[in-house]
C-alpha positions as CSV (number, residue, x, y, z in Angstrom):
1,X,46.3,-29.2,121.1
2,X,47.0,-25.7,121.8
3,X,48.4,-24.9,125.0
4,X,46.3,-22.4,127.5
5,X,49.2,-20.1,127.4
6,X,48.4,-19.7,123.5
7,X,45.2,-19.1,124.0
8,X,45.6,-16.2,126.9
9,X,47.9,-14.5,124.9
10,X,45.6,-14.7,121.5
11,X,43.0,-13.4,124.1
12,X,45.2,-10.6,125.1
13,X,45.7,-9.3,121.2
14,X,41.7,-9.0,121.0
15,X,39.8,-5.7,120.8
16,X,36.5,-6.0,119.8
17,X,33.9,-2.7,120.0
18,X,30.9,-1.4,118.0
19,X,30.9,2.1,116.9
20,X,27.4,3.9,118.0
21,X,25.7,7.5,116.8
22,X,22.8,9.2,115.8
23,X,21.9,8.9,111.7
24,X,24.4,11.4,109.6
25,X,27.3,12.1,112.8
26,X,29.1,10.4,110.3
27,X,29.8,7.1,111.7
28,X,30.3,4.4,108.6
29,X,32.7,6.9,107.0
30,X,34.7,6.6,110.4
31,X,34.3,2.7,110.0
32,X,35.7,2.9,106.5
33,X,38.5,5.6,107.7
34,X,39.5,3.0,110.4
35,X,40.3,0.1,108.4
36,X,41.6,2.6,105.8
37,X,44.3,3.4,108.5
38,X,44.6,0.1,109.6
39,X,46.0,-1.1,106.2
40,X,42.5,-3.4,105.8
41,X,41.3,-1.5,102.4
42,X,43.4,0.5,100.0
43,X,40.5,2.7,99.3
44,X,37.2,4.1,101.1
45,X,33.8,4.3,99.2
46,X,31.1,7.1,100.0
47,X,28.2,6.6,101.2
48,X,27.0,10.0,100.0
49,X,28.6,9.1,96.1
50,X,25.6,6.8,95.6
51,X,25.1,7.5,92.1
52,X,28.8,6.0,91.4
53,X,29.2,2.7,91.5
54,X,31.1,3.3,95.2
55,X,29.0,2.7,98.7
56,X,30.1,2.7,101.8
57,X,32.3,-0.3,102.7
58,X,29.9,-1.9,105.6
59,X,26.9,-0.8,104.0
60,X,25.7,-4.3,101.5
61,X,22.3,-4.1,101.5
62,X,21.0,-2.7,98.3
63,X,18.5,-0.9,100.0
64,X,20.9,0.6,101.7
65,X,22.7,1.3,98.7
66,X,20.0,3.3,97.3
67,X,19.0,5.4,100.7
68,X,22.8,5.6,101.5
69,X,21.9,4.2,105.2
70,X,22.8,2.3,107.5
71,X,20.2,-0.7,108.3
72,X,22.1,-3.4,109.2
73,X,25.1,-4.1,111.6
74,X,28.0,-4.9,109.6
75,X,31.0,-7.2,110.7
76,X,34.7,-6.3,110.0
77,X,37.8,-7.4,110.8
78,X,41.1,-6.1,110.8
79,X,44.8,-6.4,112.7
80,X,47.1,-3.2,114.2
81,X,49.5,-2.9,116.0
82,X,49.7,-6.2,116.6
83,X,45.6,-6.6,117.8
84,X,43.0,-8.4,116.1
85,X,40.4,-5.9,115.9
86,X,36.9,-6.5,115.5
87,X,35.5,-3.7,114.8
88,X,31.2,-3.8,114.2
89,X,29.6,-0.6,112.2
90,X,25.6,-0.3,113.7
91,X,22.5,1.0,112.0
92,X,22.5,4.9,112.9
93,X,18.4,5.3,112.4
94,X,16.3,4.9,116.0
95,X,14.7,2.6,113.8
96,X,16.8,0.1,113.5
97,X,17.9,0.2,117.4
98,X,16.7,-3.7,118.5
99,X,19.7,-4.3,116.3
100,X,22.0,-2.1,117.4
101,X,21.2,-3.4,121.4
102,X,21.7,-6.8,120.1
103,X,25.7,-5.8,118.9
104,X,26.0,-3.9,122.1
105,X,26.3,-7.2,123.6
106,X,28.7,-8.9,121.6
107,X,30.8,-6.0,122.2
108,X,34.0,-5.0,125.2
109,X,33.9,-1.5,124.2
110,X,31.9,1.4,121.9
111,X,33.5,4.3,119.9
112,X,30.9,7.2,120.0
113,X,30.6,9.4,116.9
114,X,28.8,12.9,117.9
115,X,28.1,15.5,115.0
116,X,30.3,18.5,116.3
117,X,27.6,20.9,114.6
118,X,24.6,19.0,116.2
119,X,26.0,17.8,120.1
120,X,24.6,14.7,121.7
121,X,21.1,13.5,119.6
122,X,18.1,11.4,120.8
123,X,19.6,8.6,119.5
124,X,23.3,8.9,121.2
125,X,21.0,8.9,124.5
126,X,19.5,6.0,124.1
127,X,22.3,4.1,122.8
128,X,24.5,5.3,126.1
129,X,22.0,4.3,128.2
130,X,22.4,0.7,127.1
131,X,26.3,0.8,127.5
132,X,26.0,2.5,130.8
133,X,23.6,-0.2,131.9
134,X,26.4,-2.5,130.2
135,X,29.3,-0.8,132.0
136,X,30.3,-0.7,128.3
137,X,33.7,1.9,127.9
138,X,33.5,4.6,125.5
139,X,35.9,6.4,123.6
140,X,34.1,9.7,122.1
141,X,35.0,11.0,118.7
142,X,33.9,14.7,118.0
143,X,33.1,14.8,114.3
144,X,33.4,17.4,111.2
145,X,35.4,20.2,112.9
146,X,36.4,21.2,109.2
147,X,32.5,22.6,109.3
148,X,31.9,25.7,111.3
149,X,30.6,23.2,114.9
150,X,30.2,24.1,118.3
151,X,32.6,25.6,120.4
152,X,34.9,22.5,121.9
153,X,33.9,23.7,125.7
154,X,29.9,23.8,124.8
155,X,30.4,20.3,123.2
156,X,32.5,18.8,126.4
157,X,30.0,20.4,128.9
158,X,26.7,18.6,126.8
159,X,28.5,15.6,126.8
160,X,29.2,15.7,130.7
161,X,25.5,16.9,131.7
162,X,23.8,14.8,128.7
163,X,25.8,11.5,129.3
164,X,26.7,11.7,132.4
165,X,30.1,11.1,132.5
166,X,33.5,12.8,133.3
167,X,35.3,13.8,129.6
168,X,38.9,13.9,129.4
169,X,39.9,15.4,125.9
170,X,43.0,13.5,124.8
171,X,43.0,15.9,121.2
172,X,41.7,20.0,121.4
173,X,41.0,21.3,118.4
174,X,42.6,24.7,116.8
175,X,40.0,26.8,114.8
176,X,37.0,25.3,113.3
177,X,35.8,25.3,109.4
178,X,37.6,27.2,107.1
179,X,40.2,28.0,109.9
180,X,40.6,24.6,111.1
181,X,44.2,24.6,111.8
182,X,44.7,21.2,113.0
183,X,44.4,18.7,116.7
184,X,46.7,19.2,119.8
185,X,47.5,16.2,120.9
186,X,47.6,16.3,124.4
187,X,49.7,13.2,125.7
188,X,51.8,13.1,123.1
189,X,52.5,17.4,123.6
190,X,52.7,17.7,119.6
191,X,50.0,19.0,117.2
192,X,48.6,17.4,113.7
193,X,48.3,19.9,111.0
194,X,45.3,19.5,108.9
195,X,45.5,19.8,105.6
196,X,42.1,19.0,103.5
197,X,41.8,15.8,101.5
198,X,40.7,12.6,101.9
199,X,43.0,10.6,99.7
200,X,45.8,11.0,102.1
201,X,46.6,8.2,104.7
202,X,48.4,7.4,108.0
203,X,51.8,9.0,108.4
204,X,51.3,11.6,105.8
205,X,50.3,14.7,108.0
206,X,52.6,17.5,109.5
207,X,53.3,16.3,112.9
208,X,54.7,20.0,115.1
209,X,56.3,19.0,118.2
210,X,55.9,21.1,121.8
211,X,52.1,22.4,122.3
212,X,53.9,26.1,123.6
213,X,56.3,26.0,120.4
214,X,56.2,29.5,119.3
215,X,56.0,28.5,115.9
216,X,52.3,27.2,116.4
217,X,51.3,30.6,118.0
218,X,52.7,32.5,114.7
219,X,51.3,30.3,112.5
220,X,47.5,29.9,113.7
221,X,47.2,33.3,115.5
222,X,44.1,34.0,117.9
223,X,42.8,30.3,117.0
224,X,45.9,28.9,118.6
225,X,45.9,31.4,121.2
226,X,41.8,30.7,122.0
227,X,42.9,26.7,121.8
228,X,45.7,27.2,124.4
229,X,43.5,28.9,126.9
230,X,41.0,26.7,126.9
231,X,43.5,23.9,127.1
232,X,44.6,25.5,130.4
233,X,40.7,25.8,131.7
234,X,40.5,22.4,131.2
235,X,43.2,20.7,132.3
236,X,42.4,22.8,135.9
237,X,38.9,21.5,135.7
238,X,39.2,17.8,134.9
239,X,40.3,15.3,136.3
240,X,43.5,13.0,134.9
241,X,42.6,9.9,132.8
242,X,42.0,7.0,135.2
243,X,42.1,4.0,133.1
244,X,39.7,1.9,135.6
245,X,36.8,5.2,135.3
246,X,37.1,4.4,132.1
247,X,36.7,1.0,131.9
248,X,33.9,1.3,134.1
249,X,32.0,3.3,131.9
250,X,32.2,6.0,134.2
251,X,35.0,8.8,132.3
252,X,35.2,9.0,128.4
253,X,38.5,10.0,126.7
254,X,37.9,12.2,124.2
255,X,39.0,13.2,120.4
256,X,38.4,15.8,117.7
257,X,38.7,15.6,113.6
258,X,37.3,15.1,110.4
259,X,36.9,11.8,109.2
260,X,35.9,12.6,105.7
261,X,39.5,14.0,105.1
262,X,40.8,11.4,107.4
263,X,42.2,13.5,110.3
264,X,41.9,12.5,113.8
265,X,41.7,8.7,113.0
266,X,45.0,7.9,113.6
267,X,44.7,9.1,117.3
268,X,41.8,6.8,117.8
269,X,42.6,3.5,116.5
270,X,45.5,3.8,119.0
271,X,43.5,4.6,121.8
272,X,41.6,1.6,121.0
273,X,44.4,-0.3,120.8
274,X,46.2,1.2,124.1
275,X,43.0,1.9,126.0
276,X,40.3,-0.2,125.3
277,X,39.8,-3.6,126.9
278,X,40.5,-7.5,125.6
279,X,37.7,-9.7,125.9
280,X,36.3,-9.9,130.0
281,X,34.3,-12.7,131.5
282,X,30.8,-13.4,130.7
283,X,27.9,-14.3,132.3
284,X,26.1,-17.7,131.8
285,X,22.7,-19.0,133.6
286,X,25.3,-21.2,134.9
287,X,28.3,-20.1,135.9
288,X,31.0,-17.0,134.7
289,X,32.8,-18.3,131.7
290,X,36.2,-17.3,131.4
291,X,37.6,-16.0,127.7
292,X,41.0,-18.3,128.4
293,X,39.2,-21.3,129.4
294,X,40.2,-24.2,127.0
295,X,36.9,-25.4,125.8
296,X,35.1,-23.7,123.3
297,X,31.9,-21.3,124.0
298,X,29.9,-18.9,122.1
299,X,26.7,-16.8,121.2
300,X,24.7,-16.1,118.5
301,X,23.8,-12.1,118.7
302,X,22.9,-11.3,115.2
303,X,21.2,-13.6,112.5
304,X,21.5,-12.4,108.6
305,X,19.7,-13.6,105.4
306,X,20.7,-13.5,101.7
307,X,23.9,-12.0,102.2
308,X,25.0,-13.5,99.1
309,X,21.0,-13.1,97.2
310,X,22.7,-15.5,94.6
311,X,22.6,-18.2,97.3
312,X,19.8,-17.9,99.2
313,X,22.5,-17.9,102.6
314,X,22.0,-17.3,105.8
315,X,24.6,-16.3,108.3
316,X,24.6,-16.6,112.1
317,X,26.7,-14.4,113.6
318,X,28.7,-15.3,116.9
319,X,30.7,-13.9,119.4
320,X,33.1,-16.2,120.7
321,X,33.2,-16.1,124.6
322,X,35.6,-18.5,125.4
323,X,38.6,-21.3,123.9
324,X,39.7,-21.2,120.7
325,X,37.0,-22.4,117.6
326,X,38.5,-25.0,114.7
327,X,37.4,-25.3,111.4
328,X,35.1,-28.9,111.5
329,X,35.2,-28.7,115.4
330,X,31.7,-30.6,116.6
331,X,30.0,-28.3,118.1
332,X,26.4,-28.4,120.5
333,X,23.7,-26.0,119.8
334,X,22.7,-25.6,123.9
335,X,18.7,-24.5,123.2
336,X,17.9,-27.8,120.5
337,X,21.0,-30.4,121.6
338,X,21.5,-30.3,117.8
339,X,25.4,-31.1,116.9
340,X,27.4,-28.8,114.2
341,X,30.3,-29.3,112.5
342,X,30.9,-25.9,110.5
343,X,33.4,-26.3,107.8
344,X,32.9,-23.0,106.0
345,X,33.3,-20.6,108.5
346,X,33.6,-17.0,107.4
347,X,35.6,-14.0,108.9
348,X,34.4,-10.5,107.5
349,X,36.0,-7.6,106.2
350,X,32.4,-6.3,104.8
351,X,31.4,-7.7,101.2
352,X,34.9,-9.6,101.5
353,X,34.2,-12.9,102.7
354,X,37.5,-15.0,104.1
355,X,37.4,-18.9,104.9
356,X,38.4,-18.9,108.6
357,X,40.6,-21.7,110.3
358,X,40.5,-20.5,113.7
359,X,39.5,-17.9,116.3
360,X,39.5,-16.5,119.9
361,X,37.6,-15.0,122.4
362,X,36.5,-11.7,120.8
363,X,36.4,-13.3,117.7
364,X,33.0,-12.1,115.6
365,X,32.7,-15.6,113.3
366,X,30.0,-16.2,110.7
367,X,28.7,-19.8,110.6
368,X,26.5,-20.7,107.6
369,X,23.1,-22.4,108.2
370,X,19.9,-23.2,107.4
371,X,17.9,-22.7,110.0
372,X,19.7,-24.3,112.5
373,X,20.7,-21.5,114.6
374,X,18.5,-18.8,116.3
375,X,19.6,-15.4,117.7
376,X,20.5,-16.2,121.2
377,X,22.0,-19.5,120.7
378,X,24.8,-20.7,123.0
379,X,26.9,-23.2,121.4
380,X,29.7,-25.0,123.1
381,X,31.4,-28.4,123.0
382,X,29.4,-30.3,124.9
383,X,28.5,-28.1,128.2
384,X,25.0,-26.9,129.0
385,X,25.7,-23.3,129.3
386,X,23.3,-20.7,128.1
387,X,24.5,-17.2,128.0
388,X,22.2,-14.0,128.9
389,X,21.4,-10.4,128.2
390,X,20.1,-10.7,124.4
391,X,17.2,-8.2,124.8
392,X,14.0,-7.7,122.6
393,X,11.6,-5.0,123.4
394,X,8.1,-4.7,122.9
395,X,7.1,-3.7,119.8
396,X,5.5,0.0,119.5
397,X,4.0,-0.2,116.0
398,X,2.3,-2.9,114.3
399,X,1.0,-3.7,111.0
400,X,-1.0,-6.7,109.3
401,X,0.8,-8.2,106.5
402,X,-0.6,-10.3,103.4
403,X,0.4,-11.7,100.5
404,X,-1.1,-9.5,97.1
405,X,-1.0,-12.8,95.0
406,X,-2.5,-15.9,97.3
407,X,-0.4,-18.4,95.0
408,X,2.8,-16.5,97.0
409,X,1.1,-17.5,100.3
410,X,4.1,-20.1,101.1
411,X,7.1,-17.7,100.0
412,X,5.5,-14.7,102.1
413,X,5.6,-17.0,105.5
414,X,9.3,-18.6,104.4
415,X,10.3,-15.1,103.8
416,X,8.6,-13.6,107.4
417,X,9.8,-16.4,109.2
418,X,13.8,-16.2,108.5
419,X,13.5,-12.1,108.7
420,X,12.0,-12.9,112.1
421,X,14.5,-15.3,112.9
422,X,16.9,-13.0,111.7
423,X,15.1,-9.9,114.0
424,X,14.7,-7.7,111.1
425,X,11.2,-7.5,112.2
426,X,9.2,-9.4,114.8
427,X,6.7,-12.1,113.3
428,X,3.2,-12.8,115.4
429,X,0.8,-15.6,114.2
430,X,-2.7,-14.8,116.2
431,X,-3.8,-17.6,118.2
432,X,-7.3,-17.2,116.3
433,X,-6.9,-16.0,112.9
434,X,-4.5,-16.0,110.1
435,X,-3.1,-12.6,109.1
436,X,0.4,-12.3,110.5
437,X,1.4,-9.1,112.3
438,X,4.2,-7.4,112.2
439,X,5.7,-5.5,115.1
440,X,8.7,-3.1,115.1
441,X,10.2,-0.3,117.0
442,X,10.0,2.4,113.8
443,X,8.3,2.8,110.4
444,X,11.2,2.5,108.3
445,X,11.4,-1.1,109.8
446,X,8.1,-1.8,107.7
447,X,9.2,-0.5,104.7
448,X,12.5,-2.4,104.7
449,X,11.0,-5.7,105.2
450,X,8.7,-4.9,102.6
451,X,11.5,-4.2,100.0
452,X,13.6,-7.2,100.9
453,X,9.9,-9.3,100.7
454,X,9.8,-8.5,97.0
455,X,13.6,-8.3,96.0
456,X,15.1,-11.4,98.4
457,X,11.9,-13.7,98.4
458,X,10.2,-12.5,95.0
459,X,6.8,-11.4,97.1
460,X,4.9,-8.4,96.9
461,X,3.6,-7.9,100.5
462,X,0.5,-5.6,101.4
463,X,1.1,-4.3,104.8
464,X,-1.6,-2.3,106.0
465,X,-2.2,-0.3,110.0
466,X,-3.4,-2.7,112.4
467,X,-5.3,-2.0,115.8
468,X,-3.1,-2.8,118.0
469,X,-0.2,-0.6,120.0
470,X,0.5,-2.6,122.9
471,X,2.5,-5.7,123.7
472,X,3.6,-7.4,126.6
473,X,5.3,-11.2,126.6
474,X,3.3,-13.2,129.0
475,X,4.7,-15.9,131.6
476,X,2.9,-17.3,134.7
477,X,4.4,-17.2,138.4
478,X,1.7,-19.6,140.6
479,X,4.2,-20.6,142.8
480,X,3.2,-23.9,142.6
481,X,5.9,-25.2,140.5
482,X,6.3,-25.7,137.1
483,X,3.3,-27.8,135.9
484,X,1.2,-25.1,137.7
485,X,2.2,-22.2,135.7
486,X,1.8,-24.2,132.5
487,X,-1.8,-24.8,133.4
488,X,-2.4,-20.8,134.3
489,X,-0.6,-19.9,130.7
490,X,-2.8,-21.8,129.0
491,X,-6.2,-20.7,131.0
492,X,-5.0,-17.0,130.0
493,X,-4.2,-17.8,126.2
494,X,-7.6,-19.9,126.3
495,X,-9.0,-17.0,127.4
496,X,-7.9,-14.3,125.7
497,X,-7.5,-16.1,122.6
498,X,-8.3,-13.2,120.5
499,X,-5.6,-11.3,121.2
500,X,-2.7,-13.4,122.3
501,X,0.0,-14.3,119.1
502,X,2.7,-16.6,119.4
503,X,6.2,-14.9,118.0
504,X,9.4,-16.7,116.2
505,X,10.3,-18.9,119.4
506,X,6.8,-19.7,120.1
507,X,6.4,-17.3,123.2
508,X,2.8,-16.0,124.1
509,X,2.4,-12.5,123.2
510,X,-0.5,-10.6,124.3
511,X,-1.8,-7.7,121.8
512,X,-3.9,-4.7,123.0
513,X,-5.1,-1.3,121.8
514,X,-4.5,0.7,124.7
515,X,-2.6,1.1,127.7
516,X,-5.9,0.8,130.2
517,X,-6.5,-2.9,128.8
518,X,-3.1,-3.6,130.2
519,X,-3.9,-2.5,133.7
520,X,-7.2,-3.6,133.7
521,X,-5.5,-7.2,132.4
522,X,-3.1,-7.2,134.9
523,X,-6.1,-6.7,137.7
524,X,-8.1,-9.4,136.3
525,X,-5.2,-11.7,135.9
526,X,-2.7,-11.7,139.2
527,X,-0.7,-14.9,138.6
528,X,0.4,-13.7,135.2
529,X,3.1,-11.7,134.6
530,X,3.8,-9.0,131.7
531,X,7.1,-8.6,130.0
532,X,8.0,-5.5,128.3
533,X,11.7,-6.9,127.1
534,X,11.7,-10.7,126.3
535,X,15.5,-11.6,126.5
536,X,15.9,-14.7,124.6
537,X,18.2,-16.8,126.3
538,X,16.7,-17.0,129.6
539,X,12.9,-17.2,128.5
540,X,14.0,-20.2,125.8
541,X,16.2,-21.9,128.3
542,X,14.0,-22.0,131.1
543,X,11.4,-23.3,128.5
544,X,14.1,-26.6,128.4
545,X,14.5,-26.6,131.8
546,X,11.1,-27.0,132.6
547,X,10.3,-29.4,130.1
């Protein structure tokens, strides 16, 4: 039995974060760069090289292979410095951005990539605003300053007035593009020389000590002279790094570099190491669980099929919350009172798959199943706890979906269902009728799911525009207790038959064409409430509860 004190101080070693952007900042080539440094890969592949037989490390997905995109969350592990990192690359596309939410759970802390030549995108909004709602730290990394990019000062101000939080540049850059001269390093009062290439690794680059060496002014001229003064403004304008505004979510440190040639990585991975937090508390319907507790807890945020096409597997990711996980360890899936005892656990460092013995709070595991586990899924060793905050969002495009040869009828709904399960796409089966819908978020969703139909499951799917563009969840609130709202639910689906579908968990869905039928519904219809997010946990668990 391992002692608590073991399990604190495994707890202690763990950083676990997500890396976050807009498509093409050049996030996965930071992901590969990262374990690169760490000493987890000997060599980085290219996304753009995607007529070699190279890819990008975290990208697996032969579709992704061929589009040389992101549109799955990848899973890697790696150790520095002494720290377990777990480090989790995200789909870039708005498209894919259910998925990306869904990580941003699992996650203590989020690197930012932002394009140096583009500033903050639509998609770096939207992503922030789920870490600030989060209180999610962030350390920003300022991308591609070997390119001819914004001035550093524009870049800090967007950042400020876009985000909304205080930046507090730990690296300033000296020239940009073709006079790129290097980083300052501000704590450490010593600047990195850049020198193009991206075969070279940690420990290789010209380290110059004293930021008002004179050397540095005679060697980079009027960049170095235009660095130091705007060094000077800033350092009169903001504030000091205050460790708990920046794990608040509140002040983001920030770095400069060019991770295709690997420069400015090192400085990162050991902010994360230095700056960002172990594994925190988390909340449970129940109770706060602590991450040093001795019994075992965790989470299922992320559900992936045919990893391994060959074998038809099906991976359920989890977060582990609390205690330490054992290979064989009997384990109770919360939501179905099912008992596991998963003997091939997996640990990722992308395609490389490791049999895993134990893990900690922090921890990202992979537990093989069939079916077993849904996203959302609390499991423990014996407690009824069921942990929150796994959103879904209304879909905002929706298509009909059927099979092109009816003999295929069976693989088509086997393949729908686990892609649902898996939230590649959200599944609805019509209360009257048989054509399943589709809903997603974007249109490359769509055209995913159609690719892995025909090259995972062997089915050729017709997907075709469908009338609707509107859904809400639908619950009822009587106030008359439980058996009460059950009755109201059911007058409403009974009802409204026509256009109420039931999604992968079985939860009423109501479908409309317009945005007036939704007000004009929720006039007629007072006792029933409309949900644009459906968060699993607590919509599935209250389901138990009730019943």
């Amino acid at each position: 039995m391992m002692s608590n004190e073991q399990i604190v101080n495994e707890v202690k070693r763990r950083r676990t974060f997500a890396i976050i952007s807009h498509p093409d900042a050049g996030k996965t080539t930071l992901t590969e760069k990262l374990l690169l440094f760490s000493g987890a890969i000997q060599i980085a592949g290219s996304v753009k090289a995607r007529k070699a037989s190279r890819h990008a490390t975290s990208d697996w997905m032969e579709i992704e292979k061929q589009r040389g995109i992101s549109v799955a969350s990848s899973v890697m592990q790696m150790e520095y410095r002494d720290c377990v990192i777990n480090l989790l690359d995200t789909p870039g596309h708005q498209d894919f951005s259910e998925d990306t939410y869904r990580v941003l759970t699992a996650v203590d802390a989020a690197l930012m990539v932002i394009d140096a030549a583009n500033g903050v995108e639509p998609q770096t909004r939207r992503l922030l605003q789920v870490c600030r709602a989060r209180n999610t730290p962030i350390l920003t990394f300022v991308n591609k300053l070997d390119r001819e990019v914004q001035e550093p000062l524009t870049l800090m101000d967007e950042i400020e007035r876009e985000l909304g939080m205080t930046v507090v540049p730990f690296t300033w850059p000296v020239g940009m593009g073709k006079v790129f001269g290097g980083v300052l390093d501000l704590r450490r009062d010593q600047m990195r020389v850049f020198a193009p290439g991206e075969d070279r690794v940690a420990g290789t680059e010209e380290i110059v000590e004293g930021l008002a060496n004179p050397a540095l002014a005679g060697r980079f001229g009027s960049a170095f002279e235009q660095a130091s003064g705007e060094i000077e403004l800033v350092r009169e304008a903001a504030p000091a790094f205050d460790h708990g505004e920046f794990l608040a979510g509140r002040q983001t440190p920030m770095f400069f570099g060019s991770a295709v040639n690997n420069f400015g990585v090192q400085e990162v991975l050991d902010a994360l190491v230095e700056l960002a937090p172990p594994p925190a508390a988390r909340a449970a319907l129940q109770r706060t669980v602590g991450p040093d507790e001795a019994k075992f807890s965790g989470v299922v945020f992320k559900i992936q099929a045919n990893m391994d096409p060959a074998h038809r597997d099906r991976i359920a990711f989890l977060r582990v919350a609390s205690g330490r996980f054992s290979r064989g360890m009997t384990l109770k899936v919360v939501r179905s009172g099912k008992t596991l005892r998963p003997n091939t656990v997996v640990t990722f460092m992308s395609q490389r798959r490791e049999l895993l013995d134990e893990a900690y709070a922090g921890d990202i595991i992979g537990i093989p199943n069939h079916g077993v586990l849904q996203l959302g899924d609390t499991l423990t060793e014996g407690e009824a706890l069921q942990y929150t905050g796994l959103p879904f969002f209304a879909p905002e495009m929706f298509r009909s979906v059927e099979v092109a040869d009816p003999l295929k009828t069976k693989q088509l709904r086997a393949g729908l269902t686990q892609l649902g399960e898996e939230g590649a796409i959200q599944v609805f089966r019509p209360v009257a009728g048989s054509v399943l819908l589709l809903g997603a978020v974007g249109q490359l969703q769509f055209e995913v799911v159609a690719h892995r139909l025909e090259h995972e499951y062997g089915v050729k799917a017709r997907i075709q525009p469908a009338r609707y563009n509107v859904a809400r969840w639908v619950t009822a609130e009587t106030g008359d207790g439980p058996a009460a709202d059950e009755r109201e639910l059911k007058r409403f689906i009974d009802g409204n038959d026509h256009r109420v579908a039931l999604d992968a968990v079985d939860a009423a869905c109501v479908l409309l064409e317009y945005a007036g039928e939704l007000r004009a519904m929720q006039e007629n219809w007072p006792k029933i409430r409309f949900h644009a997010l459906r968060e699993h946990a607590g919509l599935v668990f209250q389901k138990q509860l009730d019943g």
